[in-house]
N, C-alpha and C positions, 0 to 999 in steps of 0.2 A: 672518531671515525666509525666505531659501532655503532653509535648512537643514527649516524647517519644510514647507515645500512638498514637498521631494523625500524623506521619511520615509514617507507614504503610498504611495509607489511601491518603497520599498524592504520594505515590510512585506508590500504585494501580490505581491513577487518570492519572499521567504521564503516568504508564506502559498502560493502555487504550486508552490516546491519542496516543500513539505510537504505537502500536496495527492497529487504525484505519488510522493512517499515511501509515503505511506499506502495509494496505489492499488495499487503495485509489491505492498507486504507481503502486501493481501487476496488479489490473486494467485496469490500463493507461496503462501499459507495453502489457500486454494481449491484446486490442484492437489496438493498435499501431502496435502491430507482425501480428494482421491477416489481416490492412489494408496492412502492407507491402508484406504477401506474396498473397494479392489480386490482390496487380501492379506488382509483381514478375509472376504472371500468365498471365497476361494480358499482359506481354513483353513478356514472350516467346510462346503467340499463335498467336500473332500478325505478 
């Protein structure tokens, strides 16, 4: 019956790492897009 109690607090801990896994990536992705269409401008004024 412990075992059962303390499962929803480890799935909460996963689900939060995973959480901030997912925030970390949009991130990286997010900064990644605006250097790309930084050089994407910087090729077509050139």
């Amino acid at each position: 019956m412990q075992s059962a109690m303390r499962e929803p607090a480890e799935h909460d801990a996963r689900d939060e790492e995973i959480i901030d896994i997912l925030i970390a990536i949009s991130v990286v992705s997010k900064q990644l897009a605006e250097k790309l269409r930084k050089s994407n401008k910087k090729e077509t004024t050139t």
